[in-house]
C-alpha positions in Angstrom: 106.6 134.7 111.1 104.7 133.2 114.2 102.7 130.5 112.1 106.2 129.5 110.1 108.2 128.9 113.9 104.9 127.2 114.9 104.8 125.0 111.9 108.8 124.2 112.6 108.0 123.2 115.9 105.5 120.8 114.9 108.0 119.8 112.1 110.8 118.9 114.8 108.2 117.5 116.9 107.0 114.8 114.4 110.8 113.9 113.5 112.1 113.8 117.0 109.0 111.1 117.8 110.2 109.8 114.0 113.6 109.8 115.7 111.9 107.5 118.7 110.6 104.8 116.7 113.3 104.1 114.4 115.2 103.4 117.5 111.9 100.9 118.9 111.9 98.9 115.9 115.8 98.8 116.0 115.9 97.5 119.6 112.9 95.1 118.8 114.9 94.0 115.8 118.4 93.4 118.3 116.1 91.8 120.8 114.7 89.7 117.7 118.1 88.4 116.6 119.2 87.6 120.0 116.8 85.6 120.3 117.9 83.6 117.3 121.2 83.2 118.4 120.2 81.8 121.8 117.9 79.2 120.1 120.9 77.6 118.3 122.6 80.5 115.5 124.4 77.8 113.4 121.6 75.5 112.4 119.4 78.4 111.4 122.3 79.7 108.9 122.5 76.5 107.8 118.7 76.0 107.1 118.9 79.7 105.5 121.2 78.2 103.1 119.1 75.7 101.9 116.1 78.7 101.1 118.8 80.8 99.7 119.0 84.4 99.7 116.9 84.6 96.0 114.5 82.9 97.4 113.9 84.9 100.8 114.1 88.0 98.0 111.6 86.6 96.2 109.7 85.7 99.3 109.4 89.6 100.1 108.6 91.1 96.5 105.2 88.4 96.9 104.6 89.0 100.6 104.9 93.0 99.8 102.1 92.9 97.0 99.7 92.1 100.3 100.5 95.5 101.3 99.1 96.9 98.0 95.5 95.3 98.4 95.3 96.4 102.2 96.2 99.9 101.1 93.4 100.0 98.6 90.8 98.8 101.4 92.3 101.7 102.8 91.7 104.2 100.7 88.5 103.2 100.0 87.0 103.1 103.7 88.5 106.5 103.7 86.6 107.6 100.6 83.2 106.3 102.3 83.9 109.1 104.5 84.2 111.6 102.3 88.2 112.2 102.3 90.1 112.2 99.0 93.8 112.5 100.1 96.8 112.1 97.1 97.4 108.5 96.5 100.8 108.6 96.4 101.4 110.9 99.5 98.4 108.7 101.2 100.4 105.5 99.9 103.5 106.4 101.6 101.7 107.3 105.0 99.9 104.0 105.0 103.3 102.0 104.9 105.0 104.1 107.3 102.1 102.9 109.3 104.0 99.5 109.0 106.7 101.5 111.4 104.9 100.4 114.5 103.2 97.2 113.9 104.8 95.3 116.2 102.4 96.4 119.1 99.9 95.0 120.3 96.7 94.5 118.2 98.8 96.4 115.5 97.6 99.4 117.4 101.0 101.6 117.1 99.5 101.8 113.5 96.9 104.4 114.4 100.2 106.9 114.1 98.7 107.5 110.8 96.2 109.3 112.0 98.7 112.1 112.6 99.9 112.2 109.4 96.8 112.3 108.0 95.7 114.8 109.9 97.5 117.3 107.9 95.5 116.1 105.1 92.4 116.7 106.8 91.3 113.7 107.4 89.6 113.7 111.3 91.3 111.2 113.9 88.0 109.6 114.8 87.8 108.8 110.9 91.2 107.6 110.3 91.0 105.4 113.9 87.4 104.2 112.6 89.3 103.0 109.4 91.7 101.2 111.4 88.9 99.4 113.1 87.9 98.4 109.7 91.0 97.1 108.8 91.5 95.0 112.0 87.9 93.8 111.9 88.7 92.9 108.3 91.8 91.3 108.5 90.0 89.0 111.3 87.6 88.1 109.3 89.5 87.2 106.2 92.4 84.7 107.9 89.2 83.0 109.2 87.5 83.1 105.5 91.5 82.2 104.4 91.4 78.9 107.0 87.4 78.1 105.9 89.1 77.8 102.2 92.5 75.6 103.3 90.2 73.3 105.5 87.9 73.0 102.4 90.8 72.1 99.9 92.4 70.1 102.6 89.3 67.7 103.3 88.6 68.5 106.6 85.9 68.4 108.6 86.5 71.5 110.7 86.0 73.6 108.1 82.8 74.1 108.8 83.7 75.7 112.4 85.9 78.2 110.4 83.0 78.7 107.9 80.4 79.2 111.0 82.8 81.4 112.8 83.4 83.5 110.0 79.4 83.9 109.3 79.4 84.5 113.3 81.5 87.3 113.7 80.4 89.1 110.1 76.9 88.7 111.0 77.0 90.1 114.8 79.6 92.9 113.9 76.9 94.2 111.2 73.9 93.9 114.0 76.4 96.4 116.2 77.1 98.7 113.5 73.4 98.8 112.8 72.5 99.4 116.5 75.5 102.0 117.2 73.4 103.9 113.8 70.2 104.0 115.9 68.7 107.0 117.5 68.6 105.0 120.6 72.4 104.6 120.9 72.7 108.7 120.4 70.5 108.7 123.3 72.3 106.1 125.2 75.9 108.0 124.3 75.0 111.2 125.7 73.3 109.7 128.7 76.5 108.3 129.1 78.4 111.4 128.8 76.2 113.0 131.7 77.4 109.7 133.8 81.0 109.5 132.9 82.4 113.0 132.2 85.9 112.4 132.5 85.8 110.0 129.9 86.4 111.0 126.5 82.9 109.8 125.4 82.3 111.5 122.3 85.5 110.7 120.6 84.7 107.4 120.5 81.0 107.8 119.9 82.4 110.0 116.8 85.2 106.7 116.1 82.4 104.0 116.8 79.8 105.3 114.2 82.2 106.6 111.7 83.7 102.5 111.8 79.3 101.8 111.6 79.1 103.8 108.3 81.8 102.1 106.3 81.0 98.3 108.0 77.9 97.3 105.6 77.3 93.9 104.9 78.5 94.0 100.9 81.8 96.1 102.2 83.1 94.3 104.4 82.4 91.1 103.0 84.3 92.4 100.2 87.0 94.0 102.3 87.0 90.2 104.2 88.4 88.7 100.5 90.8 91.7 100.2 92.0 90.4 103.2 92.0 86.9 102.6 93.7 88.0 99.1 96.5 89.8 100.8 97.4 87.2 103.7 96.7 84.0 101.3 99.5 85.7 99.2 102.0 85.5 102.2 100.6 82.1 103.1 101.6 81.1 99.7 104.8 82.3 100.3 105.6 80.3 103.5 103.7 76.5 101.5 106.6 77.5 99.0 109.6 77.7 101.6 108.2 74.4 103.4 108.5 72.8 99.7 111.8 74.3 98.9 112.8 72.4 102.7 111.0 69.4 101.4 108.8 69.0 104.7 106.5 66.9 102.5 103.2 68.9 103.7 100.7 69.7 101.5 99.8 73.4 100.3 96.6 73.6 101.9 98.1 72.3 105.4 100.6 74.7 105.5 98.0 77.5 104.2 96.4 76.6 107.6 99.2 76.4 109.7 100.5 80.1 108.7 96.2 81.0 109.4 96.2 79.6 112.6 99.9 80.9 114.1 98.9 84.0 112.5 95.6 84.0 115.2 97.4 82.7 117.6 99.6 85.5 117.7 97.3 88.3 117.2 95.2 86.6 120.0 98.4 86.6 122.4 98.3 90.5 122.8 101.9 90.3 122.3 103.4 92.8 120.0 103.5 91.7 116.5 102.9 88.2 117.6 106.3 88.2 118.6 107.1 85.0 119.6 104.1 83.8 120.1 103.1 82.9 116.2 107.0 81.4 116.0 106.2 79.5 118.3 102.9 78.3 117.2 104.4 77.7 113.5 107.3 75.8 115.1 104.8 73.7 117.1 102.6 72.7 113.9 105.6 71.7 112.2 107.1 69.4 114.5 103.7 67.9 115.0 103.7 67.4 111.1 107.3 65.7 111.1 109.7 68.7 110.6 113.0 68.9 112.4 112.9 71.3 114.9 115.9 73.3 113.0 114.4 73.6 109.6 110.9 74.3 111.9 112.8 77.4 113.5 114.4 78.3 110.1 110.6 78.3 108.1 109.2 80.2 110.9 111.9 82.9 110.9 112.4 83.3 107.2 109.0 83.8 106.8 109.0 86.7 109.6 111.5 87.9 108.2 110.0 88.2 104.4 106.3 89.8 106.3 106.8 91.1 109.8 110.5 92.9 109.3 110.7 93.7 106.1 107.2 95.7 106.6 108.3 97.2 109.5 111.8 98.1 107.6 109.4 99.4 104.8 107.0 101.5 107.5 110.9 103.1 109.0 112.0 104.0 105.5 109.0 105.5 104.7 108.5 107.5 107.8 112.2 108.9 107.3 111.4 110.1 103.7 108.4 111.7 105.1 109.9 113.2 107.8 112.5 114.6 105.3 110.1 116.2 102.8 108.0 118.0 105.6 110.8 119.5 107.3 112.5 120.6 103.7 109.1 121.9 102.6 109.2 124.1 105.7 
């Protein structure tokens, strides 16, 4: 009788801090139209009419298939450390993950871990797997810009293409030093040092993350990456064709690459006016009105950011439903 009121109160817990984020992205999502309005209501509508609502449908069935291929990177840097949880229950916790990630870094993400926990799966593994992810998606917008500057016939893409071979490179050289003897030594010197800090938790995060990172994975995981985002990039060259902005694929490839770095780089949740912003700018500065530049940039939010956050809500209602029936 004890463990079933224990495992109720856990149960009302996890839907009572459900409860708490529905209402975040709900306010985020008021605060988001708001902002909308102020910056002229009318003229957006009128630019939405031109995409059409089939088209912004359309727009989020493609975006949404990006969510399939990070799932399976997923999965699979879970499965390098040794944790086999249901694919369909694991799919549903991933995208509920989508909930909360408009924070900063996507870091209100990592409430998968609690889910998972249930399944077993440690919170230093399922945090090093979101390192994984983060490091990966990093590297694949910069292997996604390397591509559109090569197609595009510029001569910066061989900054993206040094960049990317930077940041893979020196990421591997820290995994392989974090996997040393000397950095066990160096941790629990550490710990002497700096009790009060929750040392091994992320010694246990930082070399869980160095045993998935290998070269061959995460250069693979860097075109799942580049897969999943050049899908949505695809999705915002077609909106600037259907608007007739005359830019080419390639250039618009790059624009949605660099507002999409420019937003993660901003610290700002979800980018949240920062990558808007950025796409407006690189739009204007390519010859788009500054309405049908506010329209592309919201539409295309509204097909990736929203809709994955609306998915991530709906997903962590039904979850919250199931648990609290099975109970």
């Amino acid at each position: 009788m004890s463990k079933f009121v224990a495992r109720l109160q856990i149960a009302l817990l996890e839907r009572r801090t459900i409860q708490v984020i529905v209402w975040f992205v709900i306010t985020g999502a008021l605060l988001y139209l708001a902002a909308v309005f102020w910056f002229g209501w009318q003229d957006t509508m009128a630019a939405f009419a031109v995409l059409g609502l089939h088209t912004l449908l359309i727009g989020v069935l493609f975006s949404s298939s990006s969510y399939l291929w990070r799932f399976a990177r997923w999965e699979r840097s879970l499965q390098c450390l040794g944790y086999s949880v249901p694919r369909l229950k694991h799919l549903g916790i991933y995208l509920s993950g989508l909930a909360l990630t408009a924070t900063p870094g996507k870091a209100g993400e990592t409430f998968r871990s609690a889910l998972l926990f249930q399944h077993g799966v440690r919170v230093t593994h399922s945090l090093a797997a979101f390192l994984v992810d983060r490091g990966s998606d990093v590297l694949g917008m910069i292997l996604l810009g390397t591509l559109a500057t090569m197609i595009a016939g510029q001569h910066s893409s061989w900054v993206w293409l040094l960049s990317f071979a930077s940041i893979l490179l020196g990421s591997r050289g820290f995994a392989y030093l974090l996997s040393h003897p000397i950095a066990g030594a160096g941790w629990s010197r550490l710990g002497r040092y700096m009790a009060w800090l929750p040392i091994k938790g992320g010694q246990a995060t930082l070399e869980a993350w160095a045993n998935v990172w290998t070269l061959p994975r995460v250069s693979a995981f860097s075109v799942v990456a580049m897969i999943a985002y050049g899908t949505q990039a695809m999705v915002f060259a077609w909106f600037c064709h259907i608007l007739n902005t005359g830019i080419s694929i390639a250039d618009c490839v790059l624009i949605f690459v660099q507002a999409t770095l420019f937003g993660a780089a901003s610290m700002i949740p979800g980018g949240l006016g920062a990558m808007e912003a950025a796409l407006v700018f690189q739009l204007v500065e390519r010859g788009v009105s500054d309405v049908s530049a506010m329209s592309l940039a919201i539409s295309i939010r509204l097909v990736t950011l929203w809709f994955g956050v609306l998915t991530g809500v709906v997903c962590l209602l039904l979850l919250s439903a199931k648990d609290l029936k099975s109970e």
